[in-house]
C-alpha positions, 0 to 999 in steps of 0.5 A, spaced: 500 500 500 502 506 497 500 511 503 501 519 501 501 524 509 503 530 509 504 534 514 498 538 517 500 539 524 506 535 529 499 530 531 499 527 525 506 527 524 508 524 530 502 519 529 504 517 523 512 515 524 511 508 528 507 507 523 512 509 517 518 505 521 513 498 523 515 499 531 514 503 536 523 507 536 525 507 544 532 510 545 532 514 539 532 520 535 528 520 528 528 525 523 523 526 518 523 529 511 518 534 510 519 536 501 516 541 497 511 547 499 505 541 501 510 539 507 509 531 503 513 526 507 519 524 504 524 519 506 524 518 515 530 515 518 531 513 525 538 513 529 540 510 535 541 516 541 547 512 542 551 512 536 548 520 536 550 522 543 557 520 542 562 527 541 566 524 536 562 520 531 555 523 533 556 529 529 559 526 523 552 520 523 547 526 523 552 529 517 550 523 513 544 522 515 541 528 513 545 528 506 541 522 505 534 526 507 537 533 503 538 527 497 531 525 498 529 533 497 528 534 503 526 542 503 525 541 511 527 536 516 523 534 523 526 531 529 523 526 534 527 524 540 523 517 542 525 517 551 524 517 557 529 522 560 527 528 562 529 532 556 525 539 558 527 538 565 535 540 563 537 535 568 544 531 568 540 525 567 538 526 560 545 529 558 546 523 553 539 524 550 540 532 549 547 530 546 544 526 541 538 532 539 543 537 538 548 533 535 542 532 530 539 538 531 545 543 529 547 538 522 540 540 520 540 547 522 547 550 519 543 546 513 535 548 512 535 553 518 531 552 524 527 546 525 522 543 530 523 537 535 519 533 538 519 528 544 515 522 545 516 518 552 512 512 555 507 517 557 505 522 552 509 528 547 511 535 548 516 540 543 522 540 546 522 548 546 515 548 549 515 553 555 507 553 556 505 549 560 497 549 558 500 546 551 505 541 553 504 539 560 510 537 564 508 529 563 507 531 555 501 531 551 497 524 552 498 519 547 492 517 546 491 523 541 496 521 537 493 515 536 486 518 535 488 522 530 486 522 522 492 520 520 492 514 526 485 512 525 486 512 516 492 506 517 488 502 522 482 501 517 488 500 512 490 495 516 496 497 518 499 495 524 506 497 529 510 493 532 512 495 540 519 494 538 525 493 533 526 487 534 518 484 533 518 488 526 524 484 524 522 478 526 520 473 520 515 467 525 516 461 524 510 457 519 507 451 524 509 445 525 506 442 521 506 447 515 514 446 516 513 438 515 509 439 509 514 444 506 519 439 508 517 433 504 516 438 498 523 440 499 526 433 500 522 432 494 525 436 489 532 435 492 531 428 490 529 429 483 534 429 477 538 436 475 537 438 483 544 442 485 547 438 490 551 442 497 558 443 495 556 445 488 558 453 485 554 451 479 548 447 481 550 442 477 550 435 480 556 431 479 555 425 475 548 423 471 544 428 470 544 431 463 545 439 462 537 438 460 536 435 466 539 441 470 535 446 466 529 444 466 529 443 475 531 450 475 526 452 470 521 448 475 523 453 480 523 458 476 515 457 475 514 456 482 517 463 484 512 466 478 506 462 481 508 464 489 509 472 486 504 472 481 499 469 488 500 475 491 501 481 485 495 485 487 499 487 494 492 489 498 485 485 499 484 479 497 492 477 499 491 469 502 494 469 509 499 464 507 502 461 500 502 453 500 507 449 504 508 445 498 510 450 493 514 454 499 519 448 500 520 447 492 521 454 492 526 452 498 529 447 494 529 451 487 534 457 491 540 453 493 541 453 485 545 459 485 541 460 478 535 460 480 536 465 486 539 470 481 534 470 476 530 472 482 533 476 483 534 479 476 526 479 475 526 484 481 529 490 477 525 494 472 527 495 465 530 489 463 530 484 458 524 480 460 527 474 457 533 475 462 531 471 468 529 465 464 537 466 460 539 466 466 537 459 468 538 456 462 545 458 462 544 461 455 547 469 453 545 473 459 552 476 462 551 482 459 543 483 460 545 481 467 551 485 468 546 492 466 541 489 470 546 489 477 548 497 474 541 499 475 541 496 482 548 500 484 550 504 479 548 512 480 548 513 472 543 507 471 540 506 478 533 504 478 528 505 483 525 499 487 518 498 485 513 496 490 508 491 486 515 486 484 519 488 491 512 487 495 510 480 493 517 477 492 519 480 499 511 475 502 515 469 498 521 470 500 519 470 509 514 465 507 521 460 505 524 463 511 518 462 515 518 455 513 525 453 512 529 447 516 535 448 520 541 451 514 536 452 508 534 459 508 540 462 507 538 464 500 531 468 501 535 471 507 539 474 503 535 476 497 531 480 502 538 483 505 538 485 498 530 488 497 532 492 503 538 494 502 535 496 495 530 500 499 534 505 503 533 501 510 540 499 511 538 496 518 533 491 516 539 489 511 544 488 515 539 483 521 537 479 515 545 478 513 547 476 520 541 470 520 543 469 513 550 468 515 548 464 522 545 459 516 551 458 513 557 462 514 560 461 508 554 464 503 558 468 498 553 473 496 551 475 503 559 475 505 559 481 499 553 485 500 555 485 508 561 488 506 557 493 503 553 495 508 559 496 513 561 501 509 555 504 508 555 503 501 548 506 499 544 503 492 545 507 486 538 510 486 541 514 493 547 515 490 544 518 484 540 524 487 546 525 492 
């Protein structure tokens, strides 16, 4: 779902954030990113009061950060500082949660002058500034106003939904016992047919009997089976069944671990490209080129391609499903495709979680080794790069 706010007063604002984040932030200062004359709601970036409070690298975050919002065409930029220190009070026990505001607050302003901060604790919301008390209580404003508000009330009969915290909002829940075992057996299945990779293999292609058409037809039957998953859930908003069949999860669970297949995947995600290009790629037929032009608009600036939602937002379903579904080791794969889709997102820090388990999955998987060495270094996709 594609949802346009603009900000029409700091309640709706502040309404909206946890719902733009997916989480309730603690500990955190968020910046939000106000375009155009309208105040639209740009890009929305939260960062942890830790990394923000400390003299030497905290300044230098906030730098970074609202160059990625000046990017995104951020004409304005709002602060929100999500704690429970007394910031108004001028107390030694919020010195840390001050340093983090200002750190933030001194990048914005020597850029696009002054700005508003707000702070959202446990138990209402206030302007920092604010000194009349009839309009910001001590204790804040209740929270109950934010979740009153027009803003509020549209996501919810949307559907949309905020997890109490990071953590929650990033955790894939695992599928049922038995819809596991049923994926299993469909995953044993597919291993076991002709042409199926074996561990150990690069190339996906078994030692010994299997023909090169043996080969190529598995990977394209899983190939098949990503496009019926996806093209389940294409519509992206009502009508969306609760989950895919476990059957069909585990063959896609098998079909990845050929390294074909999964990058066909994930060449079918980026737009403007050849439209035969995922099935030359599993077929192993010409497609260097077209995949190399492909990889250029996901990280080269001067080709960089925006994500598209109605391809990223279905794969990203299919992808959690293997997850949620996937025995112990196996899911390393659709991990690290959805560290990509993040990656490719802007959201480095959902990124980088899906590596970490990505790698606890197989610590050797190639391609989640490179694109964490990308994320590490901040290495943003082109599309980012591009507007910088």
């Amino acid at each position: 779902m594609t949802t346009l706010i603009r900000a029409r007063g700091p309640r709706e604002l502040l309404a909206y954030v946890p719902y733009r984040l997916g989480y309730r932030p603690r500990d955190s200062v968020v910046l939000v990113g106000l375009r155009g004359p309208r105040g639209r709601v740009g890009l929305v970036v939260r960062v942890d009061v830790e990394d923000l409070a400390d003299v030497e690298r905290g300044p230098q975050v906030a730098r970074t950060v609202l160059a990625h919002l000046a990017a995104d065409g951020a004409g304005r930029v709002v602060l929100v500082a999500y704690t429970d220190a007394p910031l108004r009070a001028a107390v030694p026990t919020a010195a840390r949660e001050r340093a983090a505001v200002e750190h933030c607050r001194e990048a914005v302003e020597s850029l696009l002058g002054p700005t508003d901060v707000w702070v959202v604790s446990s138990t209402g919301w206030s302007g920092l500034d604010c000194t009349d008390l009839t309009c910001c209580p001590a204790d804040g404003r209740p929270l109950r106003e934010l979740e009153g508000s027009e803003v509020g009330a549209h996501m919810v009969l949307a559907g949309e939904s905020v997890a109490d915290s990071r953590e929650e909002a990033l955790r894939i829940p695992r599928a049922t016992a038995d819809a596991r075992r049923r994926a299993a057996r469909a995953a044993r299945r597919a291993r076991a047919r002709p042409g199926a990779p074996q561990l150990g293999t690069l190339s996906g292609v078994p030692s010994g009997a299997p023909s090169a058409g043996t080969t190529v037809a598995w990977r394209l039957e899983g190939l098949r089976a990503w496009r019926s998953a996806t093209a389940l859930l294409a519509d992206g908003e009502g009508g969306v069944p609760a989950t895919l069949p476990a059957t069909l999860v585990g063959r896609l669970e098998a079909a990845l671990e050929s390294v074909p297949v999964r990058d066909a995947v994930l060449l079918s995600l980026v737009p403007g490209g050849d439209d035969d290009l995922a099935e030359r790629t599993v077929r192993g037929v010409d497609a260097e080129a077209g995949t190399g032009a492909a990889i250029a608009r996901l990280v080269d600036p001067a080709v960089a391609v925006v994500p598209d939602p109605s391809l990223t937002g279905p794969a990203r379903v299919v992808l959690e499903a293997v997850v949620a579904h996937a025995a112990r080791g196996r899911a390393a794969p659709a991990l690290t495709l959805l560290a990509l889709v993040a990656w490719w997102h802007g959201d480095g820090g959902r990124a980088a979680e899906r590596l970490r388990e990505a790698l606890a999955e197989d610590p050797a998987y190639r391609l989640a080794l490179l694109l964490l060495s990308a994320v590490d270094a901040g290495v943003p996709p082109g599309w980012v790069r591009a507007r910088e």
